[in-house]
C-alpha positions as CSV (number, residue, x, y, z in Angstrom):
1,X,42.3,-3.8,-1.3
2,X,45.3,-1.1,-9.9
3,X,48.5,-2.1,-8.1
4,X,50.7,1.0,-7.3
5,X,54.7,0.7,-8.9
6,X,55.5,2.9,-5.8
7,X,53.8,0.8,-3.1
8,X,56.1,-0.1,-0.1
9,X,57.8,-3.3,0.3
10,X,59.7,-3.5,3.8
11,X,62.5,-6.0,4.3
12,X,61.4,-7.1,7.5
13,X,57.7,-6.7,9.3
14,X,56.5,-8.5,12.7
15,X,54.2,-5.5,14.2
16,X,51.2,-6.8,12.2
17,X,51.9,-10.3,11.4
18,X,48.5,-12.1,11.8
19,X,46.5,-9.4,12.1
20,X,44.9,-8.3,8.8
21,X,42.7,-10.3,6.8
22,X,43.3,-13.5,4.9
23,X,42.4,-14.4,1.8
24,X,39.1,-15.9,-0.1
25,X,38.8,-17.2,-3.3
26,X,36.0,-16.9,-5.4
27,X,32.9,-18.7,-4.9
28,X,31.8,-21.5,-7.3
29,X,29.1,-21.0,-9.7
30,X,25.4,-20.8,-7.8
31,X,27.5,-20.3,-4.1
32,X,27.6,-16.5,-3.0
33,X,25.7,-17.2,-0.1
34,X,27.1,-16.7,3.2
35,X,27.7,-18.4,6.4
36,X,29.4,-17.0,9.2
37,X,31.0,-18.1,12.7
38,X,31.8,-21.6,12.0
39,X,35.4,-22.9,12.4
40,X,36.6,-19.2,12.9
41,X,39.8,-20.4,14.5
42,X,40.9,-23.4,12.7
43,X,40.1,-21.6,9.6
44,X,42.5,-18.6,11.0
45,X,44.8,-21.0,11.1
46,X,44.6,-23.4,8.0
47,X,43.4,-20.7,5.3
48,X,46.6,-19.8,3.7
49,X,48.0,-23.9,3.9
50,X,44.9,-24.6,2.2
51,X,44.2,-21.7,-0.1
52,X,46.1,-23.4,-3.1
53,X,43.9,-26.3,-2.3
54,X,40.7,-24.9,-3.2
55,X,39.3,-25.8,-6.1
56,X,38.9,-22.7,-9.0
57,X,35.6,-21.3,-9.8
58,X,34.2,-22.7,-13.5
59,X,35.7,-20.9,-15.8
60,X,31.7,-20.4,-16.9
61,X,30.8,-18.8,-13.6
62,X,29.9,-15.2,-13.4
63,X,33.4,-13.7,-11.7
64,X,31.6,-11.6,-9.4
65,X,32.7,-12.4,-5.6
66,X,30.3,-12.6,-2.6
67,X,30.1,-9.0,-1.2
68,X,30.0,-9.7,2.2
69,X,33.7,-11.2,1.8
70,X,35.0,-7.9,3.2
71,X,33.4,-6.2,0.1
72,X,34.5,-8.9,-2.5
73,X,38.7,-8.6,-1.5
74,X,39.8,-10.3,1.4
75,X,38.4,-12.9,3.9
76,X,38.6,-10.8,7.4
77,X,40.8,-12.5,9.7
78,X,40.8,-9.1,12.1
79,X,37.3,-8.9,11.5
80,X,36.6,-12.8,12.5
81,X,38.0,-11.8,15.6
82,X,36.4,-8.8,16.5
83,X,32.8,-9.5,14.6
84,X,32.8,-13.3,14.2
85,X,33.2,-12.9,10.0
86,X,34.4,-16.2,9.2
87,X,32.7,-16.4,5.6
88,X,31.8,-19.7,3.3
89,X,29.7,-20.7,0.3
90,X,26.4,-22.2,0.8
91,X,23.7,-22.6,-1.6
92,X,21.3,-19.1,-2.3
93,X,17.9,-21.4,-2.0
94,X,18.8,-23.1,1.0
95,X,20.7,-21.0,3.8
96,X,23.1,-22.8,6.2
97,X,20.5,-25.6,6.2
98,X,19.9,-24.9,10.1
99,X,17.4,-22.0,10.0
100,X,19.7,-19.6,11.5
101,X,20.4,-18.2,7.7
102,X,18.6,-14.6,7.2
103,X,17.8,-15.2,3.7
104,X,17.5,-11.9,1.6
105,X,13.8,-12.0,0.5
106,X,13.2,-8.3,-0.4
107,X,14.5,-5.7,-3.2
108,X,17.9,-5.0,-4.0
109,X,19.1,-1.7,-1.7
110,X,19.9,1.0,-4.7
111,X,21.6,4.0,-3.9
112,X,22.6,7.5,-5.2
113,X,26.0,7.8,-6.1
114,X,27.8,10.5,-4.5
115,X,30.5,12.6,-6.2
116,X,33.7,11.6,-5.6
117,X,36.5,14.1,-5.5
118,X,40.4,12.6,-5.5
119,X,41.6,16.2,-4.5
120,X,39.6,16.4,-1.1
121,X,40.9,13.3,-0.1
122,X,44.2,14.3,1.7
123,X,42.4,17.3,3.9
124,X,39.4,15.2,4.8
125,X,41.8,12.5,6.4
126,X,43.9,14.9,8.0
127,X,40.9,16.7,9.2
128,X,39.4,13.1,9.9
129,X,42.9,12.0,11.7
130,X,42.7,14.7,13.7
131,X,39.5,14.3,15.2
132,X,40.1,10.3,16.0
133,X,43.0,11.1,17.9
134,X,40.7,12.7,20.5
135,X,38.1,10.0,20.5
136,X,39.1,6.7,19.7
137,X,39.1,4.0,22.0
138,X,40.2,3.2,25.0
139,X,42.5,1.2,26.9
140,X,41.5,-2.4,27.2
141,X,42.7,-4.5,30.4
142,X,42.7,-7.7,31.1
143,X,39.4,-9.5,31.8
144,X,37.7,-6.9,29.6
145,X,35.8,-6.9,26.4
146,X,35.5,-5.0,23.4
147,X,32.1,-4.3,22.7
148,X,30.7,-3.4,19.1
149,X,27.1,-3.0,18.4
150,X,26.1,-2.8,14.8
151,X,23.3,-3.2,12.1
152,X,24.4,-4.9,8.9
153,X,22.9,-6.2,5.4
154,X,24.2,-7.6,2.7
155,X,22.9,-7.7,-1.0
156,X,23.5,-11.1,-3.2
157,X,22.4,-13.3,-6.4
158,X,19.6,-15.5,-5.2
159,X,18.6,-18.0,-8.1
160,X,15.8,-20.2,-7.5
161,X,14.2,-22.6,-10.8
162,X,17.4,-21.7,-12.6
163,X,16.3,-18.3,-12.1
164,X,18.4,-15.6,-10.8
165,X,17.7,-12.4,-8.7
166,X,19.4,-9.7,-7.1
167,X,18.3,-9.4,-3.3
168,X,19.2,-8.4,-0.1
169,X,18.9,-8.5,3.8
170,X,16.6,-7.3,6.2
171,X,18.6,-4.9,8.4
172,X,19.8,-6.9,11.2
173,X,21.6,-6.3,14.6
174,X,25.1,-7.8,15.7
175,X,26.4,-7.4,18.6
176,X,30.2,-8.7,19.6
177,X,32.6,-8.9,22.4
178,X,36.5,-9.6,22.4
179,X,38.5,-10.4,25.0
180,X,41.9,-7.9,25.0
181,X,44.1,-11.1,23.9
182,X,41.6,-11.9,21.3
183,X,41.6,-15.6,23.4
184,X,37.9,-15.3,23.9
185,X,34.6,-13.8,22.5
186,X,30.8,-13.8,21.6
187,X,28.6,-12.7,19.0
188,X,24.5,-12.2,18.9
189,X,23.5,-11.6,15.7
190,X,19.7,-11.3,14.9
191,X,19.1,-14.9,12.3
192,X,21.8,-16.1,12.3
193,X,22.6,-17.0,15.9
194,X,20.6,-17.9,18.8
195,X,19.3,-15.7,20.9
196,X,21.8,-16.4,23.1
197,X,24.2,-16.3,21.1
198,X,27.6,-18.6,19.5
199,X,31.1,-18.1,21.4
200,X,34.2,-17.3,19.5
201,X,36.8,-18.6,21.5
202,X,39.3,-20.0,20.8
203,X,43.2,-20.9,21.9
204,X,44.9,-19.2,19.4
205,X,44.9,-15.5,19.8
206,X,42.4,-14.2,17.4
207,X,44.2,-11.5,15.0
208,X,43.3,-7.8,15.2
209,X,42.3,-7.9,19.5
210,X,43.2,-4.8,21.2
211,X,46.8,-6.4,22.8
212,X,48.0,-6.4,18.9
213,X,46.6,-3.1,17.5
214,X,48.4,-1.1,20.7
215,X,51.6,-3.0,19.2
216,X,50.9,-1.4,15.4
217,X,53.4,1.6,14.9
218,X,52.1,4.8,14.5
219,X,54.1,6.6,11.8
220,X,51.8,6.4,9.0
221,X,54.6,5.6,6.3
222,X,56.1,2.7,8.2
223,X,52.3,1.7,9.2
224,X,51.5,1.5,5.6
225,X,54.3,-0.5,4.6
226,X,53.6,-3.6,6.8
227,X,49.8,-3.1,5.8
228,X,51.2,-3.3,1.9
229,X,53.4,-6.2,2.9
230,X,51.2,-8.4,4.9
231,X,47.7,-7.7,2.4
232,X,50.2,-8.3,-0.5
233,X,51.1,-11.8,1.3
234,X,47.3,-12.6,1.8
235,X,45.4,-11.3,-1.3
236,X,43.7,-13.0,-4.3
237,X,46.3,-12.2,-7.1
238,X,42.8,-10.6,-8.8
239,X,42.9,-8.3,-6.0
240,X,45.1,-5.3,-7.1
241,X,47.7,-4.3,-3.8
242,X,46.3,-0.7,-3.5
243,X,42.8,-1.9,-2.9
244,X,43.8,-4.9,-0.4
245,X,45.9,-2.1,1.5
246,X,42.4,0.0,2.0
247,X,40.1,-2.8,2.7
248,X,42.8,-4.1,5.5
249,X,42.8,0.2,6.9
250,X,38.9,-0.1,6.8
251,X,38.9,-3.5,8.9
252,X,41.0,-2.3,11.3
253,X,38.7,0.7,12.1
254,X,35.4,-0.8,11.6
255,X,35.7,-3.9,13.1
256,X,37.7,-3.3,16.1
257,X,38.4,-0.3,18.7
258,X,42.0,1.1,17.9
259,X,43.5,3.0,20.2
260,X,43.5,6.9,19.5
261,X,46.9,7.3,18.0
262,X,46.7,4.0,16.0
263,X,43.1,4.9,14.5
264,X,45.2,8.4,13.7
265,X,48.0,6.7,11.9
266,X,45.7,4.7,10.1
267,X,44.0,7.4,8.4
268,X,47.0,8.9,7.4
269,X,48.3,6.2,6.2
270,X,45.3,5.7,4.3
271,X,45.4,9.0,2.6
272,X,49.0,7.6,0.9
273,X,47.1,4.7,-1.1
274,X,46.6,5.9,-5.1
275,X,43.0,5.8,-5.9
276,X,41.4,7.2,-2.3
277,X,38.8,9.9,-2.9
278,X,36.7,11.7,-1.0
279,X,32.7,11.4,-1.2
280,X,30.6,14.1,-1.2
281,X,27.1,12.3,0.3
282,X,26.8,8.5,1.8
283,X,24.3,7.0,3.8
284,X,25.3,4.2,6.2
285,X,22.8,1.3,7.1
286,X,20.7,3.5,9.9
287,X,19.8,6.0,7.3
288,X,22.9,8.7,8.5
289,X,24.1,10.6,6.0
290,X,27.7,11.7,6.0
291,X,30.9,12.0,4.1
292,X,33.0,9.3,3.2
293,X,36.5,8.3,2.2
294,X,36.4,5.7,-0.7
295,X,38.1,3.6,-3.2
296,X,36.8,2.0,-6.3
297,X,38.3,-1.7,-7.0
298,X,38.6,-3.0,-10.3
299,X,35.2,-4.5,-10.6
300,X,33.3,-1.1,-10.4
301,X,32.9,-1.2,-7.0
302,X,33.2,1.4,-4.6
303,X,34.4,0.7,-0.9
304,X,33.4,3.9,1.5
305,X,34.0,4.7,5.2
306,X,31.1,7.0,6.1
307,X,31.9,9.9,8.9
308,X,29.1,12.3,10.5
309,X,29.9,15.8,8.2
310,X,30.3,17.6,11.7
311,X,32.1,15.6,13.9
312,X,33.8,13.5,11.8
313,X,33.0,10.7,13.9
314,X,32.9,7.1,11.9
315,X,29.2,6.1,11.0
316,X,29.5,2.7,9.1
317,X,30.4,1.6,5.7
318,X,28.9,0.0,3.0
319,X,30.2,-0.9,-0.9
320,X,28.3,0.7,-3.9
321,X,28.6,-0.7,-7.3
322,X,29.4,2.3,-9.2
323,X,30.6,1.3,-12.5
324,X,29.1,-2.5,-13.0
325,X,31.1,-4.6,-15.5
326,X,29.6,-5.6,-18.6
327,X,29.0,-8.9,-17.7
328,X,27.2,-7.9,-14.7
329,X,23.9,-9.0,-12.9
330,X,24.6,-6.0,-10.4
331,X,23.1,-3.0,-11.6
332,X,24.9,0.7,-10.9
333,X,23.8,2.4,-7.6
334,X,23.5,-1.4,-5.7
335,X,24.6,-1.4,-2.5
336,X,26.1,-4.5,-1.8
337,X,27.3,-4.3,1.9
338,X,26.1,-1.7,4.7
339,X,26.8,-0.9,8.3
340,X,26.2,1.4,10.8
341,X,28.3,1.5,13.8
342,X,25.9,1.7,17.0
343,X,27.6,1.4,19.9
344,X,31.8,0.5,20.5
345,X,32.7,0.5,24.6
346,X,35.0,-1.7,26.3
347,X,33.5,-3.3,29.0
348,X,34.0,-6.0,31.7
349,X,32.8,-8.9,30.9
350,X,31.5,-11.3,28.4
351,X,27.9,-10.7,27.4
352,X,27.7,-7.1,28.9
353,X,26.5,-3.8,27.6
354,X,27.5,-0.6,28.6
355,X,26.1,0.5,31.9
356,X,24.4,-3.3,32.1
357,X,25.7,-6.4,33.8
358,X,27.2,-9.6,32.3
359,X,24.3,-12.2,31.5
């Protein structure tokens, strides 16, 4: 989320204080693994405090991130709230160490890499804005949930005898649920929860619920100023500002349900960020193929928000090496994150799915 000279630096910003993502560091050497869901508040809380406490990766250690970190930019603070992503390092060989860890144990996912077109960009957002100002989602009130229904993998370095591989995920389902004041919440997600599932909870509003993101102004330009400021204020100093500012956009409509004129204002605002291109073909974790809306970071890899080609509705996401470093274990045409959005409702209560009843 290469740093713009022009980007926008308000004086003052409140709207979106606390809202999108904080930072994560790099990973030591032999630690891209994954854990999610633990500490989500206190970590919400502590992250920046403790961020210049965290020891540095070895100097030694390959530099690429862990690509589930919100595609290898920004721990998701929104996203912790409205999916449960609170991210740590644990050992590839090992898991979490309670057998809730879906190791990857198959192939790399490989891709084609679609044609991207800086030119298209501006129409296809406008076109795309246009069409989530009719459909986005609704109003949420209090005692009701957000509901997001998903299926997600992720694609890492797994090294076992000192011998290092490139693997991914089975495709798995998530499901979540946030209260409107991001108070309260729950997340299923197939190996690495119970069945039943972990609550999020907690007594500090979680950042990005739906009482915050009705609060975000709707003029693009000014919308994309406190996104500049507050990514800028979170952001790995590796982490060029352009980039941070369309990884934060990206959170905001993947992992939560903005309401109509917000999700509008978003993608306009996202059509001002230098580098945003649009994709000619992208395939989101179901298999969907669409067009997308992407940006490349500066480690070759490709951030895209996939939409059907007809409605323009938003599929998923995923991140695409495109141009691997030289360095580089990942290989071009790896995808290292994908998603497909299944199901987003609002519904009223905890544990419910559309047209079901609360367990």
């Amino acid at each position: 989320m290469n740093a713009s000279p022009s980007q926008p630096h308000p004086a003052e910003w409140t709207e979106t204080q606390d809202l999108l993502p904080s930072v994560e560091r790099d990973l030591p050497a032999g630690r891209h693994q994954f854990h999610k869901e633990q500490m989500m508040a206190q970590i919400h809380e502590d992250l920046r405090t403790a961020a210049d406490a965290r020891p540095a990766a070895p100097t030694a250690a390959p530099q690429r991130r862990n690509p589930f970190l919100r595609r290898a930019i920004l721990l998701p603070a929104m996203a912790c709230a409205l999916a449960g992503a609170v991210v740590g390092g644990l050992a590839l060989a090992g898991g979490n160490g309670d057998g809730k860890m879906p190791l990857a144990t198959g192939p790399a996912l490989t891709t084609t890499i679609g044609t991207a077109d800086a030119k298209g960009a501006p129409q296809l957002l406008d076109r795309i804005s246009l069409a989530a100002a009719d459909t986005s989602g609704s109003a949420v009130h209090d005692g009701q949930f957000v509901y997001i229904a998903s299926k997600v993998a992720s694609t890492y370095p797994k090294t076992v005898d000192d011998k290092t591989t490139i693997v991914s995920q089975e495709l798995h389902d998530r499901q979540t649920w946030m209260s409107a004041d991001g108070k309260d919440g729950w997340l299923i997600e197939a190996g690495e929860t119970s069945d039943e599932g972990m609550t999020l909870a907690s007594k500090t509003p979680m950042s990005g619920a739906h009482d915050a993101l009705v609060k975000l102004p709707t003029d693009p330009d000014v919308l994309l100023r406190q996104i500049y400021k507050e990514s800028d204020a979170v952001r790995d100093p590796e982490v060029p500002s352009d980039q941070a500012a369309f990884v934060a956009i990206g959170d905001l409509l993947t992992e939560s349900y903005p309401p109509a004129d917000v999700a509008a204002a978003l993608y306009k605002a996202a059509a001002k960020i230098p580098g945003v291109v649009a994709v000619d073909d992208a395939v989101d974790a179901e298999g969907r193929h669409g067009i997308a809306i992407a940006r490349q970071d500066n480690t070759g890899e490709r951030t895209e928000w996939i939409f059907d080609k007809k409605s323009l509705r938003l599929l998923g996401e995923r991140v695409v090496v495109v141009e691997p470093l030289a360095d580089s274990e990942f290989k071009a045409g790896t995808v290292l994150f994908t998603s497909a959005i299944t199901q987003r409702a609002v519904v009223d209560g905890m544990k419910q799915t559309p047209g079901g009843t609360a367990s």
